[in-house]
C-alpha positions in Angstrom: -93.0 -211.0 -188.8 -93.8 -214.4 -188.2 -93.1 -217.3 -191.0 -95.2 -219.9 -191.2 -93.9 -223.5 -193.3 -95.2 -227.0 -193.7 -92.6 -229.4 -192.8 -94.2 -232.8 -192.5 -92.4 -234.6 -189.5 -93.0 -238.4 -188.1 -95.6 -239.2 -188.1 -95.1 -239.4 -184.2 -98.3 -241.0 -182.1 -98.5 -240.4 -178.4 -101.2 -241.6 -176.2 -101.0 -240.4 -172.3 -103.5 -238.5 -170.2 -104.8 -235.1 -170.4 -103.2 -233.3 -167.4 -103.8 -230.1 -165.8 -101.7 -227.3 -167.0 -100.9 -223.6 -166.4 -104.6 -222.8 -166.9 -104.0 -220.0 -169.4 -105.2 -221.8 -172.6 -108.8 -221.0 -172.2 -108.2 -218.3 -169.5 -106.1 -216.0 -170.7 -105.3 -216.8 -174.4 -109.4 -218.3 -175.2 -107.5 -221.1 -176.6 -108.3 -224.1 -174.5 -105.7 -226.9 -174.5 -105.4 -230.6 -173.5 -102.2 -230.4 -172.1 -100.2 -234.0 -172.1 -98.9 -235.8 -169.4 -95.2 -235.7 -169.7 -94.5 -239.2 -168.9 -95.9 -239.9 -172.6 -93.4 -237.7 -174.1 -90.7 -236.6 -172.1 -87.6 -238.9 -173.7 -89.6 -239.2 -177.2 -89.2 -235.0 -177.7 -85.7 -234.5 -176.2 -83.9 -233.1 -179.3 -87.3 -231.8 -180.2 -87.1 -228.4 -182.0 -89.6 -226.3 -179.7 -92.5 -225.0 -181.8 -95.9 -225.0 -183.2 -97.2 -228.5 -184.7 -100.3 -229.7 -186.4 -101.6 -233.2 -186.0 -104.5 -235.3 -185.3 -106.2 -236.3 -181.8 -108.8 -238.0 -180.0 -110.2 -238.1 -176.5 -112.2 -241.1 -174.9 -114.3 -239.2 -172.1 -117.5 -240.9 -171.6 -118.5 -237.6 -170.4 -118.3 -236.3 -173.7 -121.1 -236.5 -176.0 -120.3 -239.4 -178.5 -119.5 -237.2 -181.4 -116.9 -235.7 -179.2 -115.3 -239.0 -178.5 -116.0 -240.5 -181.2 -114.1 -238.3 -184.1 -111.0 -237.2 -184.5 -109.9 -233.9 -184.2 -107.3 -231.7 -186.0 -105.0 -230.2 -183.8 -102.6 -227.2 -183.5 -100.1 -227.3 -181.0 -97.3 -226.2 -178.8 -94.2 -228.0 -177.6 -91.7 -226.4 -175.5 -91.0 -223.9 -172.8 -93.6 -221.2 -173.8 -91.1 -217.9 -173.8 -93.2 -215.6 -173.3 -94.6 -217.3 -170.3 -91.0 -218.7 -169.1 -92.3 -221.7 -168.6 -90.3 -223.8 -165.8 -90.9 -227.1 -167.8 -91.6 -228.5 -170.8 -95.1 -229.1 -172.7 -97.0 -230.4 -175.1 -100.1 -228.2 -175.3 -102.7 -229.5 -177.9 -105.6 -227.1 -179.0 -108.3 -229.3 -180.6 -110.3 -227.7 -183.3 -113.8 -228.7 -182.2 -116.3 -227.0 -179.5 -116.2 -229.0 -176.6 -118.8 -227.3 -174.9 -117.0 -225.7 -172.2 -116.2 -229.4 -171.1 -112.7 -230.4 -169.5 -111.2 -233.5 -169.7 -108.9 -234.2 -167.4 -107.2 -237.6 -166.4 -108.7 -238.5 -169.7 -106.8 -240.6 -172.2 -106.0 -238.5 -175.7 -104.4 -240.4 -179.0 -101.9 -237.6 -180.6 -100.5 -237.6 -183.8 -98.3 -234.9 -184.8 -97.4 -234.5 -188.4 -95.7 -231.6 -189.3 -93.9 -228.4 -188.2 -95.7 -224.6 -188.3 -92.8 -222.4 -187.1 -90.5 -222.3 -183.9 -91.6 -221.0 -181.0 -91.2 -217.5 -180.0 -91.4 -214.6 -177.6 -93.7 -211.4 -178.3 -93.8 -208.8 -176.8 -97.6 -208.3 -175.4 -100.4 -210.6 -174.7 -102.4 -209.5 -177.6 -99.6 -210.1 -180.1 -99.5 -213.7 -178.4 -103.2 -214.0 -179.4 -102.9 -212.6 -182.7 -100.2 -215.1 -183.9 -102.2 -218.4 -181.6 -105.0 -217.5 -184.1 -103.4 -217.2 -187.2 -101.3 -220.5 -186.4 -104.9 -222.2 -185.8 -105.9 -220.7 -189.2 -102.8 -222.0 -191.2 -102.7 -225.3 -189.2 -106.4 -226.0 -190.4 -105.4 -225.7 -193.8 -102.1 -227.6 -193.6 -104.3 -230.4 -192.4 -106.8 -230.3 -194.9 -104.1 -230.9 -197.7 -102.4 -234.8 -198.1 -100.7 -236.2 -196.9 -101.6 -234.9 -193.6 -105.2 -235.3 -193.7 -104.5 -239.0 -194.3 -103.7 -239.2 -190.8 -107.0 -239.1 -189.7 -108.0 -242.3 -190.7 -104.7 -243.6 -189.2 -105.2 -247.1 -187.1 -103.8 -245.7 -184.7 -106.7 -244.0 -183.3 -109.0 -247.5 -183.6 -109.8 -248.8 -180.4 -107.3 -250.7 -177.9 -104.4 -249.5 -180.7 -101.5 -248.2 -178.8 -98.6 -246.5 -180.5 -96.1 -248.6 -181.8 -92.8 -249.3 -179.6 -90.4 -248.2 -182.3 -91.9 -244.5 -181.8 -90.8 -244.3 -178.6 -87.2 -244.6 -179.8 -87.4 -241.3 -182.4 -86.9 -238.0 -181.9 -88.8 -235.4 -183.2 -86.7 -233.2 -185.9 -87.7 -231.0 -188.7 -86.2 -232.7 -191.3 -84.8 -231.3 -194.9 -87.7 -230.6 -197.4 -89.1 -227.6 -199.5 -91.0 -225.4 -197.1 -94.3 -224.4 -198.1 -94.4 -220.6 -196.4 -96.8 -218.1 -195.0 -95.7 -215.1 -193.9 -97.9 -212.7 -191.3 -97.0 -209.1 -190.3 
């Protein structure tokens, strides 16, 4: 069983490039992430708890039609080592809830806000119960961000033009802190 909670976190910003990952997002999940490069996170998330977050993002392709680059997008997301993959470093894998039209966008610039905490990340035991619980952490995440103060977020000035993310971030960690947990639990 997994349990689901809304623990609001940060709310951390990021802004790095979209780099190339494992290439299992869209290939073998059909979950296609915009993986970030780790130099914009990599001594932010060190005492990190590894799990799935929800947040905000934007990407600034011109390749992109404009309502692509233009809006901001809700986001579900991984950070961590991926166990059931092993994973040989660390990531921050963003799936962003909009059709991109089959598009990439690699080497682009993406604005990341992550604002609360789904669940810790976990190993299961086929492929298919991978892809059950990806979906239904997509699900909840949608919801989480439709509710304040989470949804606030997307307005944040953050994601205005030429903003970068304030130094002090830089200088957090990312923690689940001590609140009442809103559940969900899935079979």
């Amino acid at each position: 069983m997994v349990v689901r909670v809304c623990h609001p976190v940060g709310p951390f910003r990021f802004m790095g490039k979209v780099v190339m990952g494992f290439q299992r997002g869209s290939k073998q999940l059909g979950w296609p992430t915009a993986n970030l490069d780790p130099a914009a996170f990599e001594h932010v998330l060190d005492a990190a708890e590894e799990g799935v977050y929800v947040g905000w993002a934007t990407v600034s392709d011109v390749r992109l039609p404009e309502a692509s680059r233009t809006s901001v997008h809700k986001a579900v997301l991984s950070i961590g080592w991926n166990p059931f993959y092993q994973n040989s470093e660390r990531t921050v894998e963003a799936f962003l809830c909009h059709d991109f039209g089959g598009r990439d966008f690699y080497d682009t610039q993406m604005k990341l806000i992550i604002c609360a905490f789904l669940r810790p990340q976990a190993s299961f035991a086929t492929l298919e119960a991978l892809k059950e619980v990806i979906a239904a952490d997509v699900e909840y995440g949608i919801k989480v961000l439709d509710q304040p103060p989470q949804i606030d977020l997307s307005a944040d000035p953050f994601f205005s033009d030429g903003n970068e993310p304030p130094t002090q971030v830089s200088h957090h960690t990312l923690t689940q802190p001590d609140s009442s947990p809103r559940h969900d639990r899935v079979a």
